[in-house]
N, C-alpha and C positions, 0 to 999 in steps of 0.2 A: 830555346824554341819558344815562340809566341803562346798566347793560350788560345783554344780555338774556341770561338764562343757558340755551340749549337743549339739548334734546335730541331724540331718535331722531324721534317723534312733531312737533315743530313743526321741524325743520330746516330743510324746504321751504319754510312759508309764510313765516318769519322772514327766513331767508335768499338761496333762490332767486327765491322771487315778491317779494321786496322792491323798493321804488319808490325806494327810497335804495339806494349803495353799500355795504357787509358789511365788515366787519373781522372774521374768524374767529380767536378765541386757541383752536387746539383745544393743554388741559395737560391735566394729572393730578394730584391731589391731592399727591404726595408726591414731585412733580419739582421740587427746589430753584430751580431756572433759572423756571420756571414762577411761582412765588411771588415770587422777586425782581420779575419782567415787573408782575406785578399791579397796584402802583402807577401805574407807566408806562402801564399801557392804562386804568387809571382816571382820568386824567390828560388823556388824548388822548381819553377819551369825553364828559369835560365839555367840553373845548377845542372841539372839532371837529363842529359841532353837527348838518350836513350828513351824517354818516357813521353808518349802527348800527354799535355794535361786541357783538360775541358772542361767548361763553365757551363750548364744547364740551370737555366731559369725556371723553376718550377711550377710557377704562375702561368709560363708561357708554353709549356709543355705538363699539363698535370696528368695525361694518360702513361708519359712514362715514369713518371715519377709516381704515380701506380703500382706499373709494369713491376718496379724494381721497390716498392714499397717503404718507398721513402715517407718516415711517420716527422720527422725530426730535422730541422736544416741548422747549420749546414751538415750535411752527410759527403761524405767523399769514398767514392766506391774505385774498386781497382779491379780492371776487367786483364786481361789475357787472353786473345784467341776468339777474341767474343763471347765469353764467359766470364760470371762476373768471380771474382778472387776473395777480395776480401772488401771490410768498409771498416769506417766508425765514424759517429755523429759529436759533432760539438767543435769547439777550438779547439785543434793538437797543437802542437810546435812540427817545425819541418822535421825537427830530427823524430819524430814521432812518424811521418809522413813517408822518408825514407826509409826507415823500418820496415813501415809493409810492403815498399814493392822490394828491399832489396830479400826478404824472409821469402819472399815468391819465386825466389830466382830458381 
């Protein structure tokens, strides 16, 4: 599955009204750590076909990235149901990545 790239405007239907479970990468264009991840969550969005995964630019949305108290990028949050699951900041590995949503199940 694609990554879907939002913002301000579809964040809700993409991510909270979602019928599948969310993978949020909220980075920044010019966060190194960020750009390394890229791979890795493109990676884990072909692999894992069950899961969206979504790209939030923080820059370009900083009310949600508020909202959900994003101090740190990249941060990768795991929503369910429109609830947020779990997260963690920094470069993981994918098998790191699949750990938390398949620990969610």
């Amino acid at each position: 599955m694609p990554i879907v790239h939002i913002k301000v405007s579809n964040f809700e239907g993409e991510v909270l009204q979602s019928q599948k479970p969310v993978v949020v990468d909220f980075f920044a264009d010019w966060c190194g750590p960020c750009k390394a991840f890229a791979p890795i969550l493109e990676e884990f969005s072909e692999e894992e076909k069950g899961v969206k995964v979504c790209k939030l630019n923080v820059d370009k949305a900083q009310d949600i990235a508020a909202r959900y108290k994003i101090e740190s990028i990249p941060t990768i949050v795991f929503f369910r149901n429109g609830e947020e699951i779990d997260r963690f900041t920094g470069l993981k590995s994918k098998e790191a990545l699949k750990e938390m949503v398949k620990k969610e199940e």
